[in-house]
N, C-alpha and C positions, 0 to 999 in steps of 0.2 A: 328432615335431614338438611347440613346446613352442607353450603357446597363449599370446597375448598378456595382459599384466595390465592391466586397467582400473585408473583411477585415478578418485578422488572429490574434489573440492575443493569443501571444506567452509568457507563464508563464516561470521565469528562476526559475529551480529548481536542486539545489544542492545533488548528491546524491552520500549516505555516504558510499562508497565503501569500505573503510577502517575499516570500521564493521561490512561487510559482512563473515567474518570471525569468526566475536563473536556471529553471530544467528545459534539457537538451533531448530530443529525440533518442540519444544513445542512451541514456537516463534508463528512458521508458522501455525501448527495447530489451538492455539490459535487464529490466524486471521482468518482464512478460518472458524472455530464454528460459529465466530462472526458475519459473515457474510454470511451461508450458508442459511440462511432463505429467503436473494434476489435471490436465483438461481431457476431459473424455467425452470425444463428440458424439451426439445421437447418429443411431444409422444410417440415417436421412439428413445427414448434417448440411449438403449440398442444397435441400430443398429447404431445411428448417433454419438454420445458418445458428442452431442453438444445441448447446453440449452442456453438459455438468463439472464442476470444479470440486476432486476428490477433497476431504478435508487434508491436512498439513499433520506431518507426525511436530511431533514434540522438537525434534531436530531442526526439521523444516521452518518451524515457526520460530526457533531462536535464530537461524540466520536470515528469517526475511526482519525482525528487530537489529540484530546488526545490520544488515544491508539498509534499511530504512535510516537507523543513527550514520552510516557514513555514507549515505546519502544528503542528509541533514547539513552536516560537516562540509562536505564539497557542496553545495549551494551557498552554504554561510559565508564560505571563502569566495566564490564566484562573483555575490555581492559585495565582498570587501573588496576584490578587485576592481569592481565596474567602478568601483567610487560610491552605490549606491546605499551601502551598508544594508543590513537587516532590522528590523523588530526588536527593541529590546526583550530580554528576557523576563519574564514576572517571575 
């Protein structure tokens, strides 16, 4: 019997390192709010300091794409302000 072949699909994803400089604290927090309602701590959360992250409905996952695009956005400008610009785009 032959066994079956797994398959891997492999997403190419671009990341904007070059703007990792222009994120703010409130950036981050702002994510983590948004998102703290999927987090379900173990019941020993105190001793383990480890929980599980429900998956995202369908909703969920189109506004953390939007949130991430105007995220994106406000750094892009953050660096045009500093003087520093951004990356071009490929």
């Amino acid at each position: 019997m032959s066994r079956p072949v797994e398959r891997t699909i492999l997403w190419k994803m671009k990341l904007r390192l070059d703007l990792l400089e222009h994120l703010k604290a409130e950036d981050i927090r702002q994510a983590a709010a948004e998102s703290v309602h999927r987090f379900k701590p173990e019941p020993n959360f105190s001793k383990t300091g480890t929980g599980t992250l429900s998956s995202a409905s369908t909703k969920e996952r189109a506004k953390e794409v939007e949130h991430s695009m105007e995220l994106t956005r406000k750094l892009e400008e953050r660096a045009r302000r500093s003087g520093r610009g951004s990356a071009p785009k490929r």
